[in-house]
Gaussian input, Z-matrix of N, CA and C with variables (Angstrom, degrees):
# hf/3-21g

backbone

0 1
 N
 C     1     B1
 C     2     B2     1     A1
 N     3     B3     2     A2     1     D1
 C     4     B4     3     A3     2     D2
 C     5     B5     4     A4     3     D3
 N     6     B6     5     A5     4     D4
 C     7     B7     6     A6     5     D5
 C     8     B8     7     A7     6     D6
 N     9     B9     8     A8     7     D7
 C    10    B10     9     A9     8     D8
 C    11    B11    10    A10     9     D9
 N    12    B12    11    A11    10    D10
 C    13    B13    12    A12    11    D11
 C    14    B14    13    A13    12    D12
 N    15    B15    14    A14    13    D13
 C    16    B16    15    A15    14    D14
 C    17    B17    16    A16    15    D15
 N    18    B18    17    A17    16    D16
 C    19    B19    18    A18    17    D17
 C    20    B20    19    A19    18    D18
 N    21    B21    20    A20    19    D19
 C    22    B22    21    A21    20    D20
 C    23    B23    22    A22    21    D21
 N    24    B24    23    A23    22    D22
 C    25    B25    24    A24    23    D23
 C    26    B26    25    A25    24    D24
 N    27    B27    26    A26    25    D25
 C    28    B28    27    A27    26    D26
 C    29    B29    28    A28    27    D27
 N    30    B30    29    A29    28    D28
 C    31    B31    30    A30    29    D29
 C    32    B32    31    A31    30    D30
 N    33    B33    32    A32    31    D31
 C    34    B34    33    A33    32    D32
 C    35    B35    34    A34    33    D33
 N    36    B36    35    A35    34    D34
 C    37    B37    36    A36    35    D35
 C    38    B38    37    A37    36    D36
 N    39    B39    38    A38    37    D37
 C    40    B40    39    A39    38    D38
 C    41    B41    40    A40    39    D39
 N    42    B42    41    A41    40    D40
 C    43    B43    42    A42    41    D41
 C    44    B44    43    A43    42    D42
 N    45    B45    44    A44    43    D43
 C    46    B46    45    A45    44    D44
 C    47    B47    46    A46    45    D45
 N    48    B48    47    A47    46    D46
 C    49    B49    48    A48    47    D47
 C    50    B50    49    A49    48    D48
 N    51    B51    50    A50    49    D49
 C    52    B52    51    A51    50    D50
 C    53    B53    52    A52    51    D51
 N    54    B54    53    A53    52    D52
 C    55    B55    54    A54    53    D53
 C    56    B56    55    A55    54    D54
 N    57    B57    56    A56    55    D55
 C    58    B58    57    A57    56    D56
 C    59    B59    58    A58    57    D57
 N    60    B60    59    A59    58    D58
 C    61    B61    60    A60    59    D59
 C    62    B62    61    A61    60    D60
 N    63    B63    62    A62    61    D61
 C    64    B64    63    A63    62    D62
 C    65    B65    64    A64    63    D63
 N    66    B66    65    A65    64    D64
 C    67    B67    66    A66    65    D65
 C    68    B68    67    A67    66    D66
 N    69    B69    68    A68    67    D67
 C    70    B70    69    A69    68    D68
 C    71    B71    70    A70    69    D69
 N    72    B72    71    A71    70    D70
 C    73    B73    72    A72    71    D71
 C    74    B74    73    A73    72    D72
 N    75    B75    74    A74    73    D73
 C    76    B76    75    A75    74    D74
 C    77    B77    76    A76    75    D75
 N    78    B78    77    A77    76    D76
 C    79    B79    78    A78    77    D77
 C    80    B80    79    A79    78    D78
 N    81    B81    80    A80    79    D79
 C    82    B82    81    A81    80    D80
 C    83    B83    82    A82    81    D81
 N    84    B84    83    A83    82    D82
 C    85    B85    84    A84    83    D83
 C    86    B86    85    A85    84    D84
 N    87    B87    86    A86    85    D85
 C    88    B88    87    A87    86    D86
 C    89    B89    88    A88    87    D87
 N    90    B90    89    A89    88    D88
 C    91    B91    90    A90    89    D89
 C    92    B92    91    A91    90    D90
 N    93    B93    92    A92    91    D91
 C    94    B94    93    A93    92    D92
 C    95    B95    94    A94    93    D93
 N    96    B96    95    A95    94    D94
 C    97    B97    96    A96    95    D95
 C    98    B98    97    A97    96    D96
 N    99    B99    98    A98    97    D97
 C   100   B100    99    A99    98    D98
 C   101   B101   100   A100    99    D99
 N   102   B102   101   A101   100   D100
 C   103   B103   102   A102   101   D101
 C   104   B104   103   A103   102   D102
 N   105   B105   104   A104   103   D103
 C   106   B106   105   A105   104   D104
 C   107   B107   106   A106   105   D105
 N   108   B108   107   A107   106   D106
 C   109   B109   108   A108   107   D107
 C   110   B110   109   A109   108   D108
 N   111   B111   110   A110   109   D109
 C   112   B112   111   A111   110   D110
 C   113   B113   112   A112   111   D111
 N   114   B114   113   A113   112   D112
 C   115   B115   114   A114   113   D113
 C   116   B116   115   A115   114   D114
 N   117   B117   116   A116   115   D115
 C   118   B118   117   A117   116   D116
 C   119   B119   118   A118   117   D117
 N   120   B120   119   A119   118   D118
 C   121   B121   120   A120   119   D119
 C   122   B122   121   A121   120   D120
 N   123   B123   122   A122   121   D121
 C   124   B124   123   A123   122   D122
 C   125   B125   124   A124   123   D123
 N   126   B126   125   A125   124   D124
 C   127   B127   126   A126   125   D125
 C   128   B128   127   A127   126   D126
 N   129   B129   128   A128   127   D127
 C   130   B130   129   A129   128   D128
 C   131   B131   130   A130   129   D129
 N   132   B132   131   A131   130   D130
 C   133   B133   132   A132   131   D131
 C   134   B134   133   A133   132   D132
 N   135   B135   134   A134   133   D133
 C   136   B136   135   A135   134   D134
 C   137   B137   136   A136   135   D135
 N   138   B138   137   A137   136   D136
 C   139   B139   138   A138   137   D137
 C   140   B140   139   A139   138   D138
 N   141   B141   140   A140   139   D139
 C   142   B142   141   A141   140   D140
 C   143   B143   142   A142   141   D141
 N   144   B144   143   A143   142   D142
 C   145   B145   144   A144   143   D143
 C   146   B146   145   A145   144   D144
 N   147   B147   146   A146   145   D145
 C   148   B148   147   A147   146   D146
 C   149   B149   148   A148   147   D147
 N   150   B150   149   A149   148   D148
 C   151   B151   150   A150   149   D149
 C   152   B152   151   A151   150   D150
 N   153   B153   152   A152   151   D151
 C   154   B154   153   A153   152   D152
 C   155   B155   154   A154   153   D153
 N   156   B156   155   A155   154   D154
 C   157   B157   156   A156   155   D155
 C   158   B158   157   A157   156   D156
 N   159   B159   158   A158   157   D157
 C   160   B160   159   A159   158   D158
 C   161   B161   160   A160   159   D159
 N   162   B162   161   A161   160   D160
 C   163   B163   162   A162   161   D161
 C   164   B164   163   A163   162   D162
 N   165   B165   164   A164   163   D163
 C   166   B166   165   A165   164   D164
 C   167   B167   166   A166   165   D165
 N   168   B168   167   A167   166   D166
 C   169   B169   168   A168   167   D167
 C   170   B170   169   A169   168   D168
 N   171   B171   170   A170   169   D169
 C   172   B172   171   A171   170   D170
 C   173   B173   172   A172   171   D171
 N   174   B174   173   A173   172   D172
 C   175   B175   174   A174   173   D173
 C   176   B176   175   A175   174   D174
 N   177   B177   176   A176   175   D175
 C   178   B178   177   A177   176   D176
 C   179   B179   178   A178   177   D177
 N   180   B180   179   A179   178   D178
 C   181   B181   180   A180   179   D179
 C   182   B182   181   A181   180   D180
 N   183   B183   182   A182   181   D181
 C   184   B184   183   A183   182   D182
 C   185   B185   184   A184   183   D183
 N   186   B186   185   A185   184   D184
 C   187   B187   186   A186   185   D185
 C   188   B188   187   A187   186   D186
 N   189   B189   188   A188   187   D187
 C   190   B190   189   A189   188   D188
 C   191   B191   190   A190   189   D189
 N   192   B192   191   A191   190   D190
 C   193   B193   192   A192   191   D191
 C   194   B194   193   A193   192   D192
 N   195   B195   194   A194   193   D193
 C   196   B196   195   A195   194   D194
 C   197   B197   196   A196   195   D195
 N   198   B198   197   A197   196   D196
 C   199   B199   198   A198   197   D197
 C   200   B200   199   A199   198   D198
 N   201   B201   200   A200   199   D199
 C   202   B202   201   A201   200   D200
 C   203   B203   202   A202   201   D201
 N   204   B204   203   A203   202   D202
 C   205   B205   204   A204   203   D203
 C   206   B206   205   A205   204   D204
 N   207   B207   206   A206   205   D205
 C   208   B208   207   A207   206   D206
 C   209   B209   208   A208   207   D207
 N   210   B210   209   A209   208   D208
 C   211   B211   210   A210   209   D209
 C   212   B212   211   A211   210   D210
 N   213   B213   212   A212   211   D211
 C   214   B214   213   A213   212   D212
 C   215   B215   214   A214   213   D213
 N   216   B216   215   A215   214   D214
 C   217   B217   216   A216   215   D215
 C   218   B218   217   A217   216   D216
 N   219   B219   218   A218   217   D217
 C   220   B220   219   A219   218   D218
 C   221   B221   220   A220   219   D219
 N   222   B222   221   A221   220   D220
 C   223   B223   222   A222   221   D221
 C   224   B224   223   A223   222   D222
 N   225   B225   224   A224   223   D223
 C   226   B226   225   A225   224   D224
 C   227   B227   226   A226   225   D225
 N   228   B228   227   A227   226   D226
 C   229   B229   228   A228   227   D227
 C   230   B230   229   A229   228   D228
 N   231   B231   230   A230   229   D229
 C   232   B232   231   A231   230   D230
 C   233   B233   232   A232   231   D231
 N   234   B234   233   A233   232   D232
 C   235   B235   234   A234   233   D233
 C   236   B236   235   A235   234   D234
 N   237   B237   236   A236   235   D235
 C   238   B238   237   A237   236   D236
 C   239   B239   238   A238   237   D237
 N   240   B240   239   A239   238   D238
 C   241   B241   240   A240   239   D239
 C   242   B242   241   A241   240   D240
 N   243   B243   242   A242   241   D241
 C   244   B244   243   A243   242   D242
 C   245   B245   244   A244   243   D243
 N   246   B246   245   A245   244   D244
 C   247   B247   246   A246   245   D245
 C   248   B248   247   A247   246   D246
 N   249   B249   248   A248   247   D247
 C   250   B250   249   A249   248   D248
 C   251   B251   250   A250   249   D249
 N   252   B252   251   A251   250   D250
 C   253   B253   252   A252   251   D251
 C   254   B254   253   A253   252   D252
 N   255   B255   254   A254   253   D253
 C   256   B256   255   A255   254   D254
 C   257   B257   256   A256   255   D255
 N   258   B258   257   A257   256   D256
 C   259   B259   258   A258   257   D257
 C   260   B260   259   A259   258   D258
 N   261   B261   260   A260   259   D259
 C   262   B262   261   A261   260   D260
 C   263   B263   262   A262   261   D261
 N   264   B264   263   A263   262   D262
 C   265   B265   264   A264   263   D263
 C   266   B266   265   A265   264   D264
 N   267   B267   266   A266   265   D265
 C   268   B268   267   A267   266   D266
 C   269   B269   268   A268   267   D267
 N   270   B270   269   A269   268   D268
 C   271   B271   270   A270   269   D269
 C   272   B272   271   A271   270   D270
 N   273   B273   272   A272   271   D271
 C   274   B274   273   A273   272   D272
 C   275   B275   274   A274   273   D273
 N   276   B276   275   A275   274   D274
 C   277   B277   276   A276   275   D275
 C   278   B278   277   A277   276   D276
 N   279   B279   278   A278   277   D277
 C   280   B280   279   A279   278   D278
 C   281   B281   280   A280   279   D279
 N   282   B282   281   A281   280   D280
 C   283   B283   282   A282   281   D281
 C   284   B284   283   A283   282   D282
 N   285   B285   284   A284   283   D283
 C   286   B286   285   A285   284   D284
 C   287   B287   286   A286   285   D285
 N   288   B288   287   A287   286   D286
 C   289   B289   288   A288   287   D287
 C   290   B290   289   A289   288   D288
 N   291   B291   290   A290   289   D289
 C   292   B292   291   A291   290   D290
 C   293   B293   292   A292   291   D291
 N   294   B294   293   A293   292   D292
 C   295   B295   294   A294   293   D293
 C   296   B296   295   A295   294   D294
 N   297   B297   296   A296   295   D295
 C   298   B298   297   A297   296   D296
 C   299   B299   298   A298   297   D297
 N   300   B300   299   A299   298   D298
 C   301   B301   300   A300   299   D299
 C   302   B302   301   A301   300   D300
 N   303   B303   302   A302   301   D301
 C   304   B304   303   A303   302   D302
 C   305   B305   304   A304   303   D303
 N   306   B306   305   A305   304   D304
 C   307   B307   306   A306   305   D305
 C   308   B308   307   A307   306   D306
 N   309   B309   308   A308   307   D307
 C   310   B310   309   A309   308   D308
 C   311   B311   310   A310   309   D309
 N   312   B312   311   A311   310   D310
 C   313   B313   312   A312   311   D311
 C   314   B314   313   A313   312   D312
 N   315   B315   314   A314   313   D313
 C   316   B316   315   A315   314   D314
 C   317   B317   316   A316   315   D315
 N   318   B318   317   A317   316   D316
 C   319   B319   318   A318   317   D317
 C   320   B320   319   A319   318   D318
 N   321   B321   320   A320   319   D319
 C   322   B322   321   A321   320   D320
 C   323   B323   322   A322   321   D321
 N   324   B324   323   A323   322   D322
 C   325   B325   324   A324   323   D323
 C   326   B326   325   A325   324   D324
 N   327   B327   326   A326   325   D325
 C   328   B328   327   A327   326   D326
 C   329   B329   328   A328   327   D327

   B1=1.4561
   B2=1.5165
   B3=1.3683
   B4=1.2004
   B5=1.5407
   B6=1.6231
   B7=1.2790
   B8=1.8763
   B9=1.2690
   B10=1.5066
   B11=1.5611
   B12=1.8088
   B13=1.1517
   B14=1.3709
   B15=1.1797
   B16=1.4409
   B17=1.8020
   B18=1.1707
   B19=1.5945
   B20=1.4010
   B21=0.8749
   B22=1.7848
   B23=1.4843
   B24=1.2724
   B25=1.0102
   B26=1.7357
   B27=0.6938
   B28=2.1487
   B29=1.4991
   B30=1.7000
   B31=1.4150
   B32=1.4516
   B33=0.9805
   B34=1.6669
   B35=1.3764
   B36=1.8041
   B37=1.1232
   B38=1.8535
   B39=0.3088
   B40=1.9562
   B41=1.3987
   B42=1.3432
   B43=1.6077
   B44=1.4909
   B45=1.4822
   B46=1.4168
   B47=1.4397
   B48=1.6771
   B49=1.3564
   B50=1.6949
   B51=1.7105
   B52=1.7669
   B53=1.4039
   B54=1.2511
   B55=1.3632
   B56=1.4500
   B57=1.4666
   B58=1.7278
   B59=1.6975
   B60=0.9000
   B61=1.7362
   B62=1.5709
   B63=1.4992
   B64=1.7285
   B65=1.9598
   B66=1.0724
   B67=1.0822
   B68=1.9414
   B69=1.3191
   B70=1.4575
   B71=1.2806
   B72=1.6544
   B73=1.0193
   B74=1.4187
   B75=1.6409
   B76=1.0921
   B77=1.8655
   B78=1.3556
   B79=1.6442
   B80=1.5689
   B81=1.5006
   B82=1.2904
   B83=1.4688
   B84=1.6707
   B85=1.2458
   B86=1.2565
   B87=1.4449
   B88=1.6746
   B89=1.1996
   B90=1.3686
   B91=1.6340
   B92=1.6362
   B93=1.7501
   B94=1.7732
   B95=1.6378
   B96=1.7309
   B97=1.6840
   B98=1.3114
   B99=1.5464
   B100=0.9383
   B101=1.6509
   B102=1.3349
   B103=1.4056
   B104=1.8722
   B105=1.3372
   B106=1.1368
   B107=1.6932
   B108=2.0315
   B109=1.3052
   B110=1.7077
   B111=1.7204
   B112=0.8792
   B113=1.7740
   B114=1.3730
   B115=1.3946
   B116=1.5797
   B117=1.5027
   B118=1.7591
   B119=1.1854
   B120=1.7842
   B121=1.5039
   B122=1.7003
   B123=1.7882
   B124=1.4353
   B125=1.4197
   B126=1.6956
   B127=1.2531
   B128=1.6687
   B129=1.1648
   B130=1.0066
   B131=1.6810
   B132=0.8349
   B133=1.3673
   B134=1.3187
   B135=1.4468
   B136=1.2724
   B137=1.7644
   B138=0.9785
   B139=1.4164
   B140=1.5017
   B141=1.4372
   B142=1.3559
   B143=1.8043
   B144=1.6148
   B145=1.4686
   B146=1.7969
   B147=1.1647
   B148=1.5342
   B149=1.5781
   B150=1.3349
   B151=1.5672
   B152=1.3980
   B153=1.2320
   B154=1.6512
   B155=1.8760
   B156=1.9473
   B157=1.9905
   B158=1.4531
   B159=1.6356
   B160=1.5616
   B161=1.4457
   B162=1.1722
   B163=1.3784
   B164=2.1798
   B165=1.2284
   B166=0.8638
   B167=1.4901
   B168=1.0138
   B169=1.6430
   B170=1.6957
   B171=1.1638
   B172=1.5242
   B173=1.3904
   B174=1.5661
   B175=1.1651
   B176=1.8793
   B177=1.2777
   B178=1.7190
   B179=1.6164
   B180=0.9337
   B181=1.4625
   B182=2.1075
   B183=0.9232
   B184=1.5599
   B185=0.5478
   B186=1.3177
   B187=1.4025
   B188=1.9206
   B189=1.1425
   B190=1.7221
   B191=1.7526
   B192=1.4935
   B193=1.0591
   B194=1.5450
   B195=1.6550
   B196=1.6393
   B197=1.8103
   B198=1.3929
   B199=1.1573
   B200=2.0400
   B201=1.4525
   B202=1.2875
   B203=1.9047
   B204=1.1743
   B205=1.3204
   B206=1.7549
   B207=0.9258
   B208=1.4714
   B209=1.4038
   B210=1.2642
   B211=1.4342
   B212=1.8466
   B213=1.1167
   B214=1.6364
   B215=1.1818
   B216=1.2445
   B217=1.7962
   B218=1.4384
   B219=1.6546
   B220=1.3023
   B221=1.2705
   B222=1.5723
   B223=2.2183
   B224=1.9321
   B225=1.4968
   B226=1.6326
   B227=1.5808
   B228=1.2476
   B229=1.8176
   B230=1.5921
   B231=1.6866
   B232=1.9937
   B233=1.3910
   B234=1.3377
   B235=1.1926
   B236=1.4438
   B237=1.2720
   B238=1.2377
   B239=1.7092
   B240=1.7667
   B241=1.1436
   B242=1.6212
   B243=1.1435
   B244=1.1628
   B245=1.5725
   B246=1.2578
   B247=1.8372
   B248=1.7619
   B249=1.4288
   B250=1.8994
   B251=1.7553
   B252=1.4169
   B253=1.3887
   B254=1.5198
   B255=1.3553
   B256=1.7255
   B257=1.5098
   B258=1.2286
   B259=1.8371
   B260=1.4431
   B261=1.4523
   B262=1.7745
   B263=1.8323
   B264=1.4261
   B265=1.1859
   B266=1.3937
   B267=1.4331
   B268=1.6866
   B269=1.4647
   B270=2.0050
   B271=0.9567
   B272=1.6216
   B273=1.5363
   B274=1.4264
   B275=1.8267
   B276=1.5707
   B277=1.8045
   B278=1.2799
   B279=1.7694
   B280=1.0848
   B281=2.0377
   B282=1.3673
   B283=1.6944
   B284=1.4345
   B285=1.1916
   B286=1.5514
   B287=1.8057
   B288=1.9833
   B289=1.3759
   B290=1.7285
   B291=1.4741
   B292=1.5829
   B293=1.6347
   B294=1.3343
   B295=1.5838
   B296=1.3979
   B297=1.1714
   B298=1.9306
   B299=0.9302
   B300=1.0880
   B301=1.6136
   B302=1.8855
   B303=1.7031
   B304=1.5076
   B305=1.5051
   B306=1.5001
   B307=1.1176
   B308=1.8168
   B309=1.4757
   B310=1.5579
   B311=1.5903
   B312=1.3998
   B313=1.2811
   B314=1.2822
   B315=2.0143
   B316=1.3425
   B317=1.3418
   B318=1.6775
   B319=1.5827
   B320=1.6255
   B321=1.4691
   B322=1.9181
   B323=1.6373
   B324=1.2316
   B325=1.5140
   B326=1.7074
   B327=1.0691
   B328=0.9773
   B329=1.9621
   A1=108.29
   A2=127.29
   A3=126.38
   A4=108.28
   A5=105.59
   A6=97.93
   A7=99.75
   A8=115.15
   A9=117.98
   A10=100.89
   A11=110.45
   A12=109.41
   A13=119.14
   A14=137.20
   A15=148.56
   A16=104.31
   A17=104.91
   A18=99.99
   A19=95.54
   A20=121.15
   A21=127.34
   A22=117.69
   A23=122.73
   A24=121.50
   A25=109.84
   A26=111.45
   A27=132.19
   A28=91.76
   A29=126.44
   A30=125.09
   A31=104.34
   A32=133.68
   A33=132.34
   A34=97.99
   A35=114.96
   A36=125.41
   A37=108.79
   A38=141.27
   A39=133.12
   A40=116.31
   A41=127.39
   A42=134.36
   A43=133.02
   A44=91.95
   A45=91.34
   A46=159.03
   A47=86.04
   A48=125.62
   A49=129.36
   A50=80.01
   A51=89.13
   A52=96.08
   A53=132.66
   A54=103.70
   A55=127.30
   A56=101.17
   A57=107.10
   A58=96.78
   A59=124.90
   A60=96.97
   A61=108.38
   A62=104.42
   A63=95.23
   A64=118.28
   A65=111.21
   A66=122.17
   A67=109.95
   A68=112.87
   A69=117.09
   A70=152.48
   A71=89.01
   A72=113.66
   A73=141.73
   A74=118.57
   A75=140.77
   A76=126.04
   A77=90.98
   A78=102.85
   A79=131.03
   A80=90.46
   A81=117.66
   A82=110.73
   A83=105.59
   A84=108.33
   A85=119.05
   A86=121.95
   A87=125.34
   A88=113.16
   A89=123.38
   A90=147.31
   A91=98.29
   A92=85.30
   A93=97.64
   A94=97.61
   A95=117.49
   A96=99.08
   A97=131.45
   A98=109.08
   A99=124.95
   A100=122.63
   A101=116.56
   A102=125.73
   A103=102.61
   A104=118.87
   A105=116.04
   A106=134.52
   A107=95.12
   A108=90.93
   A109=89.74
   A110=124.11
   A111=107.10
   A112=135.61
   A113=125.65
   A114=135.79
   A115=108.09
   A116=95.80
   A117=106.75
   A118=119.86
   A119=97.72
   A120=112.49
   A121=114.85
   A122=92.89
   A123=96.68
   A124=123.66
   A125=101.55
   A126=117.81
   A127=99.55
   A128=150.41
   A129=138.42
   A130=105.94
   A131=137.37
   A132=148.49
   A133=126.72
   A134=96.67
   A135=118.47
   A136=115.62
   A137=136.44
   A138=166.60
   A139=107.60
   A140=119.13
   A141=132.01
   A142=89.17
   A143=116.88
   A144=135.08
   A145=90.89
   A146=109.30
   A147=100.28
   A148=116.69
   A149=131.63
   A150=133.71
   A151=102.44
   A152=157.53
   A153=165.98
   A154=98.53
   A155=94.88
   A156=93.76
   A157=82.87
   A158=151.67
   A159=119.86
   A160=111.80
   A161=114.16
   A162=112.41
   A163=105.87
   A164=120.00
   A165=136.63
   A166=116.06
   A167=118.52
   A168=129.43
   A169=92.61
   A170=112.61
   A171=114.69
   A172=110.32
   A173=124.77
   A174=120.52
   A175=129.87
   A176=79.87
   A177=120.70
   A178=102.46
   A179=124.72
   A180=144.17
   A181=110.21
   A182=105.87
   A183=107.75
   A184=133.87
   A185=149.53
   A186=140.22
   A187=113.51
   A188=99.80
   A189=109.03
   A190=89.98
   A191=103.97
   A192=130.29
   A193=122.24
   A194=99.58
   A195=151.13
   A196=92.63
   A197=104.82
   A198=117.35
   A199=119.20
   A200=81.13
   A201=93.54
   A202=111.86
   A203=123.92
   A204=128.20
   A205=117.28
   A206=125.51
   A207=126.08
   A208=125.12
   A209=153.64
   A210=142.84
   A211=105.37
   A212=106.66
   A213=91.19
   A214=109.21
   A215=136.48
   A216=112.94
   A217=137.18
   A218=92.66
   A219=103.23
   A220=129.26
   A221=84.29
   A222=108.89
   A223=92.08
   A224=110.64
   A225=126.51
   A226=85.05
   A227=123.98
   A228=111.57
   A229=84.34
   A230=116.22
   A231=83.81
   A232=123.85
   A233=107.66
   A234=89.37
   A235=125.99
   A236=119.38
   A237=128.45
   A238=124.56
   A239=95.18
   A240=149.45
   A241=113.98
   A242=103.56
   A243=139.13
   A244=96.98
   A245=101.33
   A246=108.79
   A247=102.48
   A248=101.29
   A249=105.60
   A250=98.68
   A251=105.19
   A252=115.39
   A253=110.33
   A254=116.38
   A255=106.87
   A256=107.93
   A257=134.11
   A258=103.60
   A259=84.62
   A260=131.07
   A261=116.39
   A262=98.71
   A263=114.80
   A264=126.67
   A265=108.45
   A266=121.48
   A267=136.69
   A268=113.32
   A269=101.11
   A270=118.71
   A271=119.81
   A272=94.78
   A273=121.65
   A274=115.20
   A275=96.44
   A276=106.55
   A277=128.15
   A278=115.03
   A279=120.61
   A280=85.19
   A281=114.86
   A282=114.76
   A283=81.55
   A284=142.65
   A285=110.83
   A286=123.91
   A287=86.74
   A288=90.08
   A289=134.91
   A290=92.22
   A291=90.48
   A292=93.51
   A293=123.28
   A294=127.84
   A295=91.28
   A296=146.24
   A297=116.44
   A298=109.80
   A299=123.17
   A300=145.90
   A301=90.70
   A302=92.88
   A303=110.66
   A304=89.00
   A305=169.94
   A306=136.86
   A307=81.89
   A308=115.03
   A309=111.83
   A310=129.30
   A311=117.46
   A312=145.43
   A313=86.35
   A314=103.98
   A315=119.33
   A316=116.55
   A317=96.76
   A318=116.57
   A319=95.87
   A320=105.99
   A321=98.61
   A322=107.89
   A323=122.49
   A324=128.02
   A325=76.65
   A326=148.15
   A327=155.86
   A328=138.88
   D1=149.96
   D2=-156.95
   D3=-94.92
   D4=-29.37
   D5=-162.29
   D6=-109.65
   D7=147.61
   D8=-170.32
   D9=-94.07
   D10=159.12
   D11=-174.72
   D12=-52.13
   D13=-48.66
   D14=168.51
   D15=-28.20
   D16=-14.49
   D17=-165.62
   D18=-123.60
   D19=-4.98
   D20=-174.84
   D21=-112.56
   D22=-17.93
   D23=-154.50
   D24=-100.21
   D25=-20.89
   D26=150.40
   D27=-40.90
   D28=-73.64
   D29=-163.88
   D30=-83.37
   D31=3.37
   D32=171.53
   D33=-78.85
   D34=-78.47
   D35=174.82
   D36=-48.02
   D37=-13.39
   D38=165.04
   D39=-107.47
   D40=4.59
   D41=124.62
   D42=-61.14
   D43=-45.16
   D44=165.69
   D45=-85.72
   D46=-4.68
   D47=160.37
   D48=-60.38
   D49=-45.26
   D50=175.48
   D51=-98.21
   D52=5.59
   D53=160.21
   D54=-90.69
   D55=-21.37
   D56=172.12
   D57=-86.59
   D58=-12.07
   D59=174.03
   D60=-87.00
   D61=-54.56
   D62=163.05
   D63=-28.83
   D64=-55.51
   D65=-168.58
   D66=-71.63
   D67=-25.61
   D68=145.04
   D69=-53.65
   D70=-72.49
   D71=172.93
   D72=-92.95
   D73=-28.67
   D74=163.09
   D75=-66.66
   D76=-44.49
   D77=169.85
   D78=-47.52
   D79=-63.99
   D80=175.38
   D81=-42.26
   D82=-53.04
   D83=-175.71
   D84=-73.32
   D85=-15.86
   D86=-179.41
   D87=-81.83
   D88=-17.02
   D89=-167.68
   D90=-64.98
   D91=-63.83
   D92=-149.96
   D93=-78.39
   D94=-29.65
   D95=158.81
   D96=-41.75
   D97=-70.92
   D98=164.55
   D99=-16.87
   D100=-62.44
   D101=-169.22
   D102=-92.29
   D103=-5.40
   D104=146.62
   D105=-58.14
   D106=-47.36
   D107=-161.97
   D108=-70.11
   D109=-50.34
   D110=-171.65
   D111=-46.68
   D112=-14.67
   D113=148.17
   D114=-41.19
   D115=-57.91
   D116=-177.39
   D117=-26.24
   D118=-53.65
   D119=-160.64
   D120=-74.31
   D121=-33.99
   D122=-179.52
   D123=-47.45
   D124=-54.28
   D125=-165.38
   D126=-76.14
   D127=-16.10
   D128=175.14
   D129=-100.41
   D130=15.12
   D131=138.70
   D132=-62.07
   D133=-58.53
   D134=179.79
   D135=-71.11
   D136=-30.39
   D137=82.76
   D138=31.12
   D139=-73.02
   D140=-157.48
   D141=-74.13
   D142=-55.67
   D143=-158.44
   D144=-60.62
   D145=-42.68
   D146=-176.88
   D147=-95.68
   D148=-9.28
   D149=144.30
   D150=-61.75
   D151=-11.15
   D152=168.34
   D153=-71.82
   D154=-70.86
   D155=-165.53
   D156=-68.79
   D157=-41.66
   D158=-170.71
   D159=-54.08
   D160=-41.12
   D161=-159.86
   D162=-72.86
   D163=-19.85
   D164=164.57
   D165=-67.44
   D166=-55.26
   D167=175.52
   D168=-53.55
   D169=-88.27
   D170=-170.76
   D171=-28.84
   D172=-59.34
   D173=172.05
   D174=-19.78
   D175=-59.49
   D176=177.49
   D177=-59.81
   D178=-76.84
   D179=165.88
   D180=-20.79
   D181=-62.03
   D182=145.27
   D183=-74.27
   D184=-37.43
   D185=154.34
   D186=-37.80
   D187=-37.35
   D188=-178.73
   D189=-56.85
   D190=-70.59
   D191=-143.06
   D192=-47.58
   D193=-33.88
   D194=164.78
   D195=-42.90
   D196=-70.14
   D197=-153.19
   D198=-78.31
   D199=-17.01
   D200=174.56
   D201=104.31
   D202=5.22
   D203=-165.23
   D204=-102.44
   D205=110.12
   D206=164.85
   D207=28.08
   D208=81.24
   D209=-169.11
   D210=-107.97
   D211=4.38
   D212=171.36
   D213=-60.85
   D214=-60.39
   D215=170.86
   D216=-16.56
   D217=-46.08
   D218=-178.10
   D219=-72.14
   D220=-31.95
   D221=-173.32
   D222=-56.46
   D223=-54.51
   D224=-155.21
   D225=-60.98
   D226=-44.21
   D227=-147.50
   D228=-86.33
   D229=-37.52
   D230=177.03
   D231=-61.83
   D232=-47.00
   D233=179.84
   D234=-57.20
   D235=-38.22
   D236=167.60
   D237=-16.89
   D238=-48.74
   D239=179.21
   D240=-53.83
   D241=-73.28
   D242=161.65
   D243=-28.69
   D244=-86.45
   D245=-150.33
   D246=-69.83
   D247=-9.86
   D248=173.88
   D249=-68.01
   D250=-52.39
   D251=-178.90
   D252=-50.28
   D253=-61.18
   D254=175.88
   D255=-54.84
   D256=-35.13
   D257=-160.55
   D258=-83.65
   D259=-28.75
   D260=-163.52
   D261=-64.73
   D262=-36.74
   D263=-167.05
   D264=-65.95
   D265=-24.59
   D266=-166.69
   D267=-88.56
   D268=-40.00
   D269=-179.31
   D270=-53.00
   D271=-56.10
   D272=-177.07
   D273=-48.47
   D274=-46.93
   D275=176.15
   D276=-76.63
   D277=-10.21
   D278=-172.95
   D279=-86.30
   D280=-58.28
   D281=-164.60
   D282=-67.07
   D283=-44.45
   D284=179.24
   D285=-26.53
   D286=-68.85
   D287=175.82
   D288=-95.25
   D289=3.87
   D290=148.28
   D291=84.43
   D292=29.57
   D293=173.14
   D294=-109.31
   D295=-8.58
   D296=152.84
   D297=-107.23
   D298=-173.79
   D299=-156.57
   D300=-130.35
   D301=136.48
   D302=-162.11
   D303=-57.74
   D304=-28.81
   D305=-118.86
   D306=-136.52
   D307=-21.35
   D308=162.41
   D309=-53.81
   D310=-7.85
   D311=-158.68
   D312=-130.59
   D313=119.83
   D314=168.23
   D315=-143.63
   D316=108.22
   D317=-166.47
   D318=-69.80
   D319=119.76
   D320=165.13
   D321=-86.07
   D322=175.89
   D323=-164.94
   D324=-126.61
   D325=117.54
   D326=103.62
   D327=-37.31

């Protein structure tokens, strides 16, 4: 090798610098993105699957309604519906913008 330790050891030590700060500072932070977006995905999954059964209910819901048969069931489960949709929808904008803290956000498994 051409160059002797005396001459190398400036670029050793300033490799290894950025490798423990990467390894600090950079990680950490790729972690908690990371396991953000995946929250992201949940809740907008979860989100999408229940904009699907509303849109089904409503369907249903006229169809009753058409026919002449009882829809208070139906009225209770949209709204029901409904207000599932706002907190998933709240959920989603807060990890958008990163004003809660990942463990304030609680994905249910339905």
């Amino acid at each position: 090798f051409w160059l002797k330790f005396e001459e190398m050891w400036p670029w050793l030590f300033g490799i290894c610098c950025i490798a423990v700060f990467s390894y600090v500072v950079l990680v950490p932070r790729f972690r908690a993105w990371l396991a953000r977006k995946r929250k992201m995905d949940v809740v907008n999954t979860q989100y999408e699957q229940l904009r699907q059964v509303r849109s089904s209910v409503l369907y249903h819901f006229h169809w009753a309604k058409e026919r002449g048969e009882k829809v208070d069931a139906y009225e209770d489960h949209l709204v029901e519906l409904d207000d599932k949709l706002d907190d998933l929808r709240n959920q989603f904008q807060a990890l958008e913008k990163g004003d809660v803290s990942m463990s304030d956000v609680s994905v249910k498994a339905d």
